[in-house]
N, CA and C atoms as a LAMMPS dump frame, in Angstrom:
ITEM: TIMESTEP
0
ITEM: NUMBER OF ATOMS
237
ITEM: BOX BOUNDS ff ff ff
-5.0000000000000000e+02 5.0000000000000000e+02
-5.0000000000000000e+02 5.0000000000000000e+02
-5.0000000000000000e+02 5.0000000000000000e+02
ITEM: ATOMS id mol type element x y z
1 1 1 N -459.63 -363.092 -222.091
2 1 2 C -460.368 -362.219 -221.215
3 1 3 C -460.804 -362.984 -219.954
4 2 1 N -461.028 -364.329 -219.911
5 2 2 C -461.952 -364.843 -218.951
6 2 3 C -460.467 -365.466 -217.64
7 3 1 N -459.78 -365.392 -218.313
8 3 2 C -458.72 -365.967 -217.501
9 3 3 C -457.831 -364.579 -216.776
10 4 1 N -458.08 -363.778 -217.598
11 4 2 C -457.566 -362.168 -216.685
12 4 3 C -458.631 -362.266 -215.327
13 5 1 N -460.081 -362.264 -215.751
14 5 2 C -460.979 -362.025 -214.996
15 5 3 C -460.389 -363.339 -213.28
16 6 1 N -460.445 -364.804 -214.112
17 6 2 C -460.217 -365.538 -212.908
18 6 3 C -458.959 -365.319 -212.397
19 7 1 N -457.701 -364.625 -212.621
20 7 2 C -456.314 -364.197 -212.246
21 7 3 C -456.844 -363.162 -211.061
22 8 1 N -457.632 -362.238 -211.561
23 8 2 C -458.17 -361.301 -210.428
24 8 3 C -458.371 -361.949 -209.02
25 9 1 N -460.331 -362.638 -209.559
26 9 2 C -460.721 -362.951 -208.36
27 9 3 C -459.735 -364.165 -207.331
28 10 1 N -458.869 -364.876 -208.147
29 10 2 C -458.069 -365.853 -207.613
30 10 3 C -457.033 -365.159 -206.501
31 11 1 N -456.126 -364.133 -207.464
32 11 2 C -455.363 -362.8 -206.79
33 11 3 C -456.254 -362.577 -205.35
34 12 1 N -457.502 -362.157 -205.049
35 12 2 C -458.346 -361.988 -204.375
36 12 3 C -458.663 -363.131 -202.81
37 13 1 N -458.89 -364.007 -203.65
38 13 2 C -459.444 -365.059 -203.024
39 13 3 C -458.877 -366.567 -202.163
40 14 1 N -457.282 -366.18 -203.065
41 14 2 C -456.566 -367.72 -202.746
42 14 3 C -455.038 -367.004 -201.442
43 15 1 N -455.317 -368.065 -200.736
44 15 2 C -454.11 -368.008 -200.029
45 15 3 C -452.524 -368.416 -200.405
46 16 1 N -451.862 -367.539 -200.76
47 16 2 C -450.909 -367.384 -201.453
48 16 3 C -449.62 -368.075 -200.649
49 17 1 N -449.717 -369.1 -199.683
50 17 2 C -448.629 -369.636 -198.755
51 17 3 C -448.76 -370.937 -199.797
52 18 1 N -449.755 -371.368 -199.855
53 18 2 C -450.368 -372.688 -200.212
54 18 3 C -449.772 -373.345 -201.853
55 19 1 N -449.187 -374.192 -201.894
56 19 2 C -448.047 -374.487 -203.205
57 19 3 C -449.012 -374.676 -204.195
58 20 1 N -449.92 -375.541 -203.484
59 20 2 C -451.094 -375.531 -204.929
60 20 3 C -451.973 -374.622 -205.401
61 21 1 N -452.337 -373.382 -204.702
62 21 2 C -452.693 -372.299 -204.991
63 21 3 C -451.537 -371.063 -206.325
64 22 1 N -450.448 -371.482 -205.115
65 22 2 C -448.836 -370.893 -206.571
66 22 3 C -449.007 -371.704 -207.522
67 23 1 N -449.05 -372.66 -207.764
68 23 2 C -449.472 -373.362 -209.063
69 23 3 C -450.255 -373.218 -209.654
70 24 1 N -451.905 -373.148 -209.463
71 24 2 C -452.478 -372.749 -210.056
72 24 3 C -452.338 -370.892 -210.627
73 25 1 N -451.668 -370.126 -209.86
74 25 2 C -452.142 -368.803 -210.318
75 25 3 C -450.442 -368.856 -211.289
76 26 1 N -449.264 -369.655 -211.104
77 26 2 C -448.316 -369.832 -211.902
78 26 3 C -448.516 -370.484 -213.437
79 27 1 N -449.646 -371.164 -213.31
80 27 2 C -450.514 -371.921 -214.674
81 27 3 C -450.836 -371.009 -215.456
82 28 1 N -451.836 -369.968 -214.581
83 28 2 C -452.919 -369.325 -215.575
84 28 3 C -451.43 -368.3 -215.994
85 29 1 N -450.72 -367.205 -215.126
86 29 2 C -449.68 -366.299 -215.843
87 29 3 C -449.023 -367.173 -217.018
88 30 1 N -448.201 -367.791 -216.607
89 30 2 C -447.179 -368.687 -217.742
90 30 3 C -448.587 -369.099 -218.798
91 31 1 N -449.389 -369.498 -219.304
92 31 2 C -450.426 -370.339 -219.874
93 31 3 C -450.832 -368.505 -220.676
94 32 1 N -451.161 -367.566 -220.097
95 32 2 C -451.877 -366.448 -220.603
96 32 3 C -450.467 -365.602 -221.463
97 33 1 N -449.7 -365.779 -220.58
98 33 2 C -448.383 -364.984 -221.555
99 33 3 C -448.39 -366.228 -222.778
100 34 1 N -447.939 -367.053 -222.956
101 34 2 C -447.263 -368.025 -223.904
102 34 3 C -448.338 -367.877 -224.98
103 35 1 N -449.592 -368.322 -224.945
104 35 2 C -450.72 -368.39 -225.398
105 35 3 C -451.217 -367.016 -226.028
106 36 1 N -451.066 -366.028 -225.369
107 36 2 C -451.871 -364.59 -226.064
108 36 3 C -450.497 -364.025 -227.057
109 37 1 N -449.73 -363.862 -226.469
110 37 2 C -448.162 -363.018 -226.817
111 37 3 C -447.648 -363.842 -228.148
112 38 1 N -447.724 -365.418 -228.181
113 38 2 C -447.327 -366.012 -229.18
114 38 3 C -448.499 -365.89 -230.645
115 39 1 N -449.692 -365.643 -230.217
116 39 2 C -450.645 -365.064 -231.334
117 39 3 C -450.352 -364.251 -231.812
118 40 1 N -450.127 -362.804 -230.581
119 40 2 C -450.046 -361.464 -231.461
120 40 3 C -449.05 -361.134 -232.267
121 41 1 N -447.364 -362.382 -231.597
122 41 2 C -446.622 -362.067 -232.297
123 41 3 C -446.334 -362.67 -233.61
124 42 1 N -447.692 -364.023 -233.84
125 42 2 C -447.776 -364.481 -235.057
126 42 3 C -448.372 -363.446 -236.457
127 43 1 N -449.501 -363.061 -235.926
128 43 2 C -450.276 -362.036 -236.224
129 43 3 C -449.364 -360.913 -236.466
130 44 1 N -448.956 -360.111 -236.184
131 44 2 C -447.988 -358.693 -236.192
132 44 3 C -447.096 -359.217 -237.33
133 45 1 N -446.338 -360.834 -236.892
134 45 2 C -444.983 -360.889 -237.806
135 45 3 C -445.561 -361.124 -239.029
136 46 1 N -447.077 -361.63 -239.744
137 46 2 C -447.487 -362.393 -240.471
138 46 3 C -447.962 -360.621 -241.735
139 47 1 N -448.154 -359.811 -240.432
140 47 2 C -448.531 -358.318 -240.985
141 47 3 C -447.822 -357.839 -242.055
142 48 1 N -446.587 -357.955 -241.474
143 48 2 C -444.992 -357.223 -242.056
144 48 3 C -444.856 -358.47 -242.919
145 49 1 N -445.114 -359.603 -243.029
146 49 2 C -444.32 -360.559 -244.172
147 49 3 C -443.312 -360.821 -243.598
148 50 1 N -443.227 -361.335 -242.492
149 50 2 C -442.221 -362.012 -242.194
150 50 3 C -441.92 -362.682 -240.708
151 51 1 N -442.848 -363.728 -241.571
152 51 2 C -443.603 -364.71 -240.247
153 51 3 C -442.82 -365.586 -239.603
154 52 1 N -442.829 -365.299 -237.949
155 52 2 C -441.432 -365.605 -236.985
156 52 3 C -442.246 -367.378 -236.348
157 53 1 N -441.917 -368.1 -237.279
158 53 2 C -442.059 -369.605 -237.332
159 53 3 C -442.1 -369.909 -236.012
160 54 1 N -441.493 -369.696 -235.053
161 54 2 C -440.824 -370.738 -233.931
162 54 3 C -442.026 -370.216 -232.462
163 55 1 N -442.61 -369.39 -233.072
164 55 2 C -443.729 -368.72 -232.094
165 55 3 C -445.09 -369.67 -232.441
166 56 1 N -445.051 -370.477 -233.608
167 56 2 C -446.356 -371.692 -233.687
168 56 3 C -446.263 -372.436 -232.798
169 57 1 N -445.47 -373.124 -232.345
170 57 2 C -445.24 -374.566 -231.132
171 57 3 C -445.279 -374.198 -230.088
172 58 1 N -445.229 -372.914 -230.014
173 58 2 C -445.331 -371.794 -228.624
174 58 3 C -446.94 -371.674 -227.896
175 59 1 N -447.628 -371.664 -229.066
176 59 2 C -449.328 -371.19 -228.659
177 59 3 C -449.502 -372.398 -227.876
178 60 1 N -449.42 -374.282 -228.269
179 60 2 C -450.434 -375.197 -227.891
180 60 3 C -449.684 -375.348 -226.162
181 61 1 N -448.317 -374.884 -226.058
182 61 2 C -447.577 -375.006 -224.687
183 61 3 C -448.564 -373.933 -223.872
184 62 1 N -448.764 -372.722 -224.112
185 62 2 C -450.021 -371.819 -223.312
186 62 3 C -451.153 -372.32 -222.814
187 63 1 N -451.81 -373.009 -223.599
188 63 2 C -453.201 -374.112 -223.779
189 63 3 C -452.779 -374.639 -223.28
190 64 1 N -451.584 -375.64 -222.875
191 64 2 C -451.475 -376.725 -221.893
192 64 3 C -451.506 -375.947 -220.65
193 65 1 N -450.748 -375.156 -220.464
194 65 2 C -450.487 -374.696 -219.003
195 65 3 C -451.989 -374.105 -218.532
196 66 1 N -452.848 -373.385 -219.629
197 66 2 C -454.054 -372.993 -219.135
198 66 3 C -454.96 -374.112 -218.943
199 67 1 N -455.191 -374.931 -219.555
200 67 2 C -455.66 -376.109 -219.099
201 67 3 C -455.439 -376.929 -217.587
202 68 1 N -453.763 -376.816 -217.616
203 68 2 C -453.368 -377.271 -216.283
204 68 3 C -454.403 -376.299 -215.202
205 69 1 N -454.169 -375.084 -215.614
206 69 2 C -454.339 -374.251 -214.575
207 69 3 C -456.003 -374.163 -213.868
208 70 1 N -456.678 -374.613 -214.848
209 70 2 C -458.079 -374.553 -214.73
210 70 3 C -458.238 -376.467 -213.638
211 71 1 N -457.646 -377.435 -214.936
212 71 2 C -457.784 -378.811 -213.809
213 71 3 C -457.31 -378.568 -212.255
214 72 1 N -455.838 -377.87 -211.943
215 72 2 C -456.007 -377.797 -210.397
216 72 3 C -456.954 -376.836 -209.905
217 73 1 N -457.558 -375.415 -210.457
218 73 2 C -458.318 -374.998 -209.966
219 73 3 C -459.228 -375.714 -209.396
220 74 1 N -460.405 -377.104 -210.41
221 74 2 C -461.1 -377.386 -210.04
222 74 3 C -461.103 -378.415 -208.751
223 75 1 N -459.562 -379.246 -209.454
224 75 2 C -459.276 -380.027 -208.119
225 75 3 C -458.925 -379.11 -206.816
226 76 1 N -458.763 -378.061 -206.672
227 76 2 C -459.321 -377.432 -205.239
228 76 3 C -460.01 -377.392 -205.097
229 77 1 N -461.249 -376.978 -205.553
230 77 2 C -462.458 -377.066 -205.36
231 77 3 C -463.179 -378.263 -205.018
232 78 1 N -462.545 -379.164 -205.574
233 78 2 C -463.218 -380.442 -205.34
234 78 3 C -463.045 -381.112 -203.722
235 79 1 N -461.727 -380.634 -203.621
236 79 2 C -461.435 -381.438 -202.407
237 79 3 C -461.364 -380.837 -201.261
């Protein structure tokens, strides 16, 4: 939820020429798909009994990229 919210105001707020701005809002998409989508589809497949394995190693790659996405956020901010 909190990363839809900062996708918004970012959408909003960041100048979209700027490579490190595409990076960061390329972090949070790639990081929010990989990360949410690889849950539900753990969850859903785990429903039916017949749990789609290769979507586990999938979630901590989301978390990285959202992580990324938050460190350059701040390093804009910083600098």
């Amino acid at each position: 939820m909190y990363h839809a919210i900062v996708l918004l105001i970012l959408g909003f707020n960041l100048e979209l020429n700027a490579s490190l701005d595409n990076c960061i809002i390329y972090a949070f998409i790639i990081g929010t798909l990989l990360f949410s989508f690889s849950i539900y589809g753990l969850v859903l497949s785990s429903a039916n009994n017949k749990k789609i394995k290769f979507l586990g190693p999938i979630t901590p790659l989301g978390g990285l990229f959202l992580v990324a996405g938050w460190a350059l956020l701040i390093y804009k901010f910083a600098v």
